[in-house]
C-alpha positions as a Markdown table, in Angstrom:
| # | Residue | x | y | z |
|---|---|---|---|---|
| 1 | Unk | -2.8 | 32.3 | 8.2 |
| 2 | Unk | -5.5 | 33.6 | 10.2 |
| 3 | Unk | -6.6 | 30.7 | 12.1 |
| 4 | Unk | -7.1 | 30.2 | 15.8 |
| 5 | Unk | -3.8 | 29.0 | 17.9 |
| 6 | Unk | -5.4 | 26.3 | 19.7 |
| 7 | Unk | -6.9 | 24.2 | 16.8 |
| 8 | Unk | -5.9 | 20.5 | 15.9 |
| 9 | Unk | -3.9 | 20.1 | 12.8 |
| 10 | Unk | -3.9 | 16.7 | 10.7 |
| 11 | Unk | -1.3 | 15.8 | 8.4 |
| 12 | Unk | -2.6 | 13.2 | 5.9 |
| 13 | Unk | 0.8 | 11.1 | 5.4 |
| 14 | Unk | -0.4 | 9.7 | 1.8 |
| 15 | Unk | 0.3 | 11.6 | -1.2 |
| 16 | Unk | -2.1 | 13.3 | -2.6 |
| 17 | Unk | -3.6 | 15.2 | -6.0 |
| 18 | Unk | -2.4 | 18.7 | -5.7 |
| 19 | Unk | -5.4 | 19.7 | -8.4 |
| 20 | Unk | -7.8 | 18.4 | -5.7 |
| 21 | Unk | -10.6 | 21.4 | -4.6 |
| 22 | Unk | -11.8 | 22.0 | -1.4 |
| 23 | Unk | -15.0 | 19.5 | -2.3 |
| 24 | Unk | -12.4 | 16.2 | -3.0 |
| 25 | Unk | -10.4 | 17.3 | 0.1 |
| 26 | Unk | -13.2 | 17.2 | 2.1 |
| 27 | Unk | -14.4 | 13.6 | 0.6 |
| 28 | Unk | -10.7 | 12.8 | 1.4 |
| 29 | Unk | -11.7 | 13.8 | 5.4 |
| 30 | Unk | -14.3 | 11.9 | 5.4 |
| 31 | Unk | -13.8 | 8.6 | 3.9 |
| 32 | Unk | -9.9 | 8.1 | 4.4 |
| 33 | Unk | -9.1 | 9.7 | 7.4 |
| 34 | Unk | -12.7 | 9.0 | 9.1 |
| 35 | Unk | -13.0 | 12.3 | 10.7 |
| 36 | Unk | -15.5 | 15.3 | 9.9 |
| 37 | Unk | -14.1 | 17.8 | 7.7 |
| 38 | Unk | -16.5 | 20.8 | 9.4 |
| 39 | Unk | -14.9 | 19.9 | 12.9 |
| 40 | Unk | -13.0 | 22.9 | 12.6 |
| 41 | Unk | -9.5 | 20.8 | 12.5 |
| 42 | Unk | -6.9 | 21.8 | 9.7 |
| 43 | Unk | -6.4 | 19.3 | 7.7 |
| 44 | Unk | -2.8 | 18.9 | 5.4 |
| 45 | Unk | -2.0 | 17.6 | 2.4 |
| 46 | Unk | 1.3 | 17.4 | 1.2 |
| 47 | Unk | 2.6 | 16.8 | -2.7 |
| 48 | Unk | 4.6 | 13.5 | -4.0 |
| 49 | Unk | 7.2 | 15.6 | -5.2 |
| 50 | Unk | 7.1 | 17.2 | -1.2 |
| 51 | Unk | 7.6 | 20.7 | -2.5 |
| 52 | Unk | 3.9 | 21.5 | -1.9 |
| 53 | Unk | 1.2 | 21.6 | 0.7 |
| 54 | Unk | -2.7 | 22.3 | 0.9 |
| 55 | Unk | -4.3 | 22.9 | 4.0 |
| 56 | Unk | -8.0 | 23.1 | 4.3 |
| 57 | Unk | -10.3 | 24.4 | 7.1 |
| 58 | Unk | -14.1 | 25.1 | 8.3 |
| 59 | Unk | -14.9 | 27.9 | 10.0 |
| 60 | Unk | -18.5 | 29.7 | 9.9 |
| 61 | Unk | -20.1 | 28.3 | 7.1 |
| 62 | Unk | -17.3 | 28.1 | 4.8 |
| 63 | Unk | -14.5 | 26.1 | 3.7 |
| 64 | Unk | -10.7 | 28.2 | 3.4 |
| 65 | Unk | -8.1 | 26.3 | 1.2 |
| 66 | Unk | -4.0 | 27.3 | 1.7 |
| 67 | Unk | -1.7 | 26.3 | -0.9 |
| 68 | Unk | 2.0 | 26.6 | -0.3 |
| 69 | Unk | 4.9 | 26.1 | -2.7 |
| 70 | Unk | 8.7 | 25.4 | -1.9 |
| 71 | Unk | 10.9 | 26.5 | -4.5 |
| 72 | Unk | 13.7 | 24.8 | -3.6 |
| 73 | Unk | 13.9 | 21.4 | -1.2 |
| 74 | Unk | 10.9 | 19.7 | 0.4 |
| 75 | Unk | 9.0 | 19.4 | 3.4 |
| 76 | Unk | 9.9 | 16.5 | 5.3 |
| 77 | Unk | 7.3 | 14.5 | 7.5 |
| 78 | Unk | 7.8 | 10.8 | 9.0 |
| 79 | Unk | 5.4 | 8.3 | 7.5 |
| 80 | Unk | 2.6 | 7.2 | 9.7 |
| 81 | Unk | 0.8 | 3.5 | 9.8 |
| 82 | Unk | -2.4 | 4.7 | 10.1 |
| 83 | Unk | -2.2 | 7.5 | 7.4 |
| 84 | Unk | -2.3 | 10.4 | 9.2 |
| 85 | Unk | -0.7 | 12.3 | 12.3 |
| 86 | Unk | -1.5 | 15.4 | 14.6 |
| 87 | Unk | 0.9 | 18.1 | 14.6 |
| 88 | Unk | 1.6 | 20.0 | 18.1 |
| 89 | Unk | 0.1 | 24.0 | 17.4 |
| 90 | Unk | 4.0 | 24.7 | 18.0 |
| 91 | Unk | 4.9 | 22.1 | 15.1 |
| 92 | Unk | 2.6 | 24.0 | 13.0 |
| 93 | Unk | 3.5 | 27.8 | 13.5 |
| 94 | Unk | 7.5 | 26.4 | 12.9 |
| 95 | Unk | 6.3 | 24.3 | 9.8 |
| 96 | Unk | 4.9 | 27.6 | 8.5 |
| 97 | Unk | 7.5 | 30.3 | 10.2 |
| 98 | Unk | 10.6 | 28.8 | 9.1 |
| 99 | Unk | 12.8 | 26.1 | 7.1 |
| 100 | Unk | 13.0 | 23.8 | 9.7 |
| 101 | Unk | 11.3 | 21.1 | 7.7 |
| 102 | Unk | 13.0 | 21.7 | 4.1 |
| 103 | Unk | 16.1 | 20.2 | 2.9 |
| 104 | Unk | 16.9 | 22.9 | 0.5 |
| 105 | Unk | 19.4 | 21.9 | -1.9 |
| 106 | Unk | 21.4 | 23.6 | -5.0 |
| 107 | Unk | 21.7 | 27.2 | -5.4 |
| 108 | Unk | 19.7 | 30.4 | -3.8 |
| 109 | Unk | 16.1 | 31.2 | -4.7 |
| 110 | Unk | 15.5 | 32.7 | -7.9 |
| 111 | Unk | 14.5 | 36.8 | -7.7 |
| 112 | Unk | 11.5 | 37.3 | -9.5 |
| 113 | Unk | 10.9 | 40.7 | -11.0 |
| 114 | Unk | 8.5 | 42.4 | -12.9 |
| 115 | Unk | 5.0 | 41.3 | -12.1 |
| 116 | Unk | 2.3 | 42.5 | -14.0 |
């Protein structure tokens, strides 16, 4: 992701609406987490299943939306009283470098082939 190293991240801890657009998300900012969705903070959302996240971020004039699917297993984050927690920048890059958050269970990912 091409965002800067030293930004804040927020994981909301609630589940939420993967269908919701960078407009709801933003509401979501605002009103739940009482923070300002052009701060220029990444904000997370995570799935109920766990398999998915959606991160949204302001830069310029603009809004940028990241959606990211586990195959197999789940991310894994403790819950949180007040709904929402700040990951470290070195959390982040190892949340979205490696496993080290997924419980991956039953056999090895499918290979996909032939993509039109």
């Amino acid at each position: 992701m091409l965002i800067p190293t030293d930004i804040k991240v927020h994981l909301y801890c609630g589940v939420t609406d993967m269908r919701k657009s960078i407009n709801t998300l933003a509401i979501m900012v605002s009103e739940v987490l009482k923070m300002e969705p052009t701060s220029g903070h990444l904000f997370l959302f995570r799935s109920r299943s766990g398999n998915k996240l959606k991160a949204l971020y302001y830069e310029e004039h603009s809004f940028t939306l990241w959606y990211r699917r586990l195959d197999k297993g789940k991310f894994i984050f403790p819950r949180n009283i007040q709904g929402h927690l700040e990951l470290t920048p070195e959390h982040f890059s190892w949340l979205l470098a490696s496993n080290k958050f997924v419980n991956y269970q039953g056999d090895d990912p499918p290979i996909y082939r032939d993509f039109y």
